[in-house]
N, C-alpha and C positions, 0 to 999 in steps of 0.2 A: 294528467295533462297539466303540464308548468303554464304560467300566463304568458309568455311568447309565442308557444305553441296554441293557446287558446285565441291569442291575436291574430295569429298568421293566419288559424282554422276560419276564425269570424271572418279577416282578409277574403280568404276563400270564399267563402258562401254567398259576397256581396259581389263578388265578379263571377260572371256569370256567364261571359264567352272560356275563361279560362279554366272554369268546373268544369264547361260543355265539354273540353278539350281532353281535361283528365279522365271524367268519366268515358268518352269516346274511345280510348284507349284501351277499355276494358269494361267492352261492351255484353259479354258474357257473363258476365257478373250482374247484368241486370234483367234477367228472367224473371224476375216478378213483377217489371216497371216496361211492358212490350212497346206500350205506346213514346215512351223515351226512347228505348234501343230501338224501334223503328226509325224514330228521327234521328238520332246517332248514327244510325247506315248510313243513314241519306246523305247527312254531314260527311259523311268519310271522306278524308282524300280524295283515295283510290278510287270509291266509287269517284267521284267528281270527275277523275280522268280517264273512267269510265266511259261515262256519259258525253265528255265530251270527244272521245274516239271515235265514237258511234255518230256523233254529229257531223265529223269532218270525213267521217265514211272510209276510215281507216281500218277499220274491218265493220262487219255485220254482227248484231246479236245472236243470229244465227250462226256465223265463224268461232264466237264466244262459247256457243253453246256445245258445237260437235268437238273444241279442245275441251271442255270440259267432259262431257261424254267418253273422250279419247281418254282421258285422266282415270276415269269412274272404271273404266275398261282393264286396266292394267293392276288398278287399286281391289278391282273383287276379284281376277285371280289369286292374287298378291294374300286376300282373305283364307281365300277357299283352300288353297294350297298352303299356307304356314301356320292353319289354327287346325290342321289334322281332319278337319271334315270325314266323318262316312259318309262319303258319296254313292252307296252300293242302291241305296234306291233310285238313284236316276239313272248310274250306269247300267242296268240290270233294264231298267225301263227302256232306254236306249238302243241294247243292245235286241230287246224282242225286234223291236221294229227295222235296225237295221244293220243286225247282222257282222258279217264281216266288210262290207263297205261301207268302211269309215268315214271317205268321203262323202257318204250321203248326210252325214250329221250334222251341215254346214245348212242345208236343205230345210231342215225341221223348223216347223212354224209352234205357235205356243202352245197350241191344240194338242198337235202330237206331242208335244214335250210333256204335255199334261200339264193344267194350271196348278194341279196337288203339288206335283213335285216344284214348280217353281214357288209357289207360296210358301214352303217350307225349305226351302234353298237359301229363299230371299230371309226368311224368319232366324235361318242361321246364322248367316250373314249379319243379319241386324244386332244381332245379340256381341257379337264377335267383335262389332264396331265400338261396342258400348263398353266394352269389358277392356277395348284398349286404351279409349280415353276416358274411362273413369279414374278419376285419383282415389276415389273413394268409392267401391263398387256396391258397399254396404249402407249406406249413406242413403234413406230416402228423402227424398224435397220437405215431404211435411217434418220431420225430424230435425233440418238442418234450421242453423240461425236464420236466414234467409226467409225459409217458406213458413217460420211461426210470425213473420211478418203479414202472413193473411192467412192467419185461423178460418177464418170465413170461410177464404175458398175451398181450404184444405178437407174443412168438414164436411161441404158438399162434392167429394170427387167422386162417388156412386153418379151421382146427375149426371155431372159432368164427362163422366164413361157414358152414360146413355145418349147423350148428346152425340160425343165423340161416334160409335158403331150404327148411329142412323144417319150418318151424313156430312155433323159436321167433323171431317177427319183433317182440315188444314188449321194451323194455328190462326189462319186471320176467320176462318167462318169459327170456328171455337172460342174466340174470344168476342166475336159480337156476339154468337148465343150467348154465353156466358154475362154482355153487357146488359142486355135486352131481357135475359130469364132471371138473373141473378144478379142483378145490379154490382157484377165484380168482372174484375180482369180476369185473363187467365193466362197463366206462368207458361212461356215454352214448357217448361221442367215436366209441365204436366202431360203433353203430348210425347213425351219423352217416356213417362212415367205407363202411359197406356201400354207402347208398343213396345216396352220391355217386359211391362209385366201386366197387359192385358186388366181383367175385371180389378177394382181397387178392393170390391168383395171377398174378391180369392185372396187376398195379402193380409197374415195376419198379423202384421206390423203395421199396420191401416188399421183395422179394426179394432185391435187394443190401443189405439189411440185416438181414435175417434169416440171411444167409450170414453175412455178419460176425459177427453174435452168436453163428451153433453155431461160427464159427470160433477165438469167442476162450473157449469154455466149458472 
């Protein structure tokens, strides 16, 4: 870095609406910093005119909610049908209960549908989502430049899986256990990290490095 460039950067760092503004742009990029990219939503624009739609009663959260829903709707066909799924165990399921009227399949509640088959539908699904927007599908959080920014946490993600399968499963209850048990944040990347790949125990790109890390303490 030339000393213009180190000028402009200091520049930078002393204005403080105008960082907010750049970082807010690329807000994805700050999974290790939740409690910043919390407040960068909240800055956003868009939310702002959000918020104020909803004020002046231009439509309902609720209106918000079932276009998005409407969206979610069209986007997991969209899944289910262009990543090739075997579908043979719902159809097969389906078809015990109902037969040649097809119409009745509009009818079926979760029960019947069986919550196996959809837990592992939805598991499909998940995985399908992940694999389209990863740029780097090989890439785990603790590996990247990013997540050696908090060794700390990285080293406790055993815990922090246990945490996560007794309850706390949203990132805002995950990150106050995490503030409260472990005096650390905790990275979206890592709720991300759970429901792709489940126990951090089972992963042995996890565990050859978390050896290396109590090896080099």
């Amino acid at each position: 870095m030339d000393h213009e460039a180190r000028q402009q950067f200091g520049l930078l760092l002393t204005d403080h609406e105008k960082l907010l503004d750049i970082l807010a742009s690329s807000v994805d990029m700050l999974e290790d910093y939740p409690e910043l990219r919390a407040f960068l939503v909240e800055k956003n624009e868009q939310s702002v005119s959000f918020r104020t739609a909803i004020r002046k009663k231009t439509f309902s959260k609720d209106d918000y909610r079932d276009e998005i829903l409407a969206r979610l709707d069209t986007l997991g066909y969209d899944i289910c049908t262009s990543n090739g799924f075997d579908m043979d165990f719902i159809i097969n399921h389906v078809a015990s209960i109902c037969g040649d009227d097809i119409g009745k399949i509009q009818s079926l509640n979760v029960k019947q549908l069986n919550a196996s088959n959809l837990s592992k539908l939805l598991h499909m699904m998940s995985l399908a989502v992940y694999a389209e927007v990863d740029d780097k599908p090989n890439e785990f959080p603790f590996l990247s430049i990013r997540g050696q920014a908090n060794v700390k946490f990285w080293r406790k993600l055993d815990e922090v899986h246990i945490a996560y399968i007794n309850g706390y499963s949203t990132h805002w209850k995950l990150n106050s256990w995490c503030k409260d048990s472990l005096g650390l944040s905790c990275p979206q990347s890592a709720i991300r990290f759970f429901k792709r790949y489940g126990d951090p125990s089972d992963v042995i790109e996890w565990v050859e490095w978390k050896k290396a890390k109590d090896k080099s303490r």
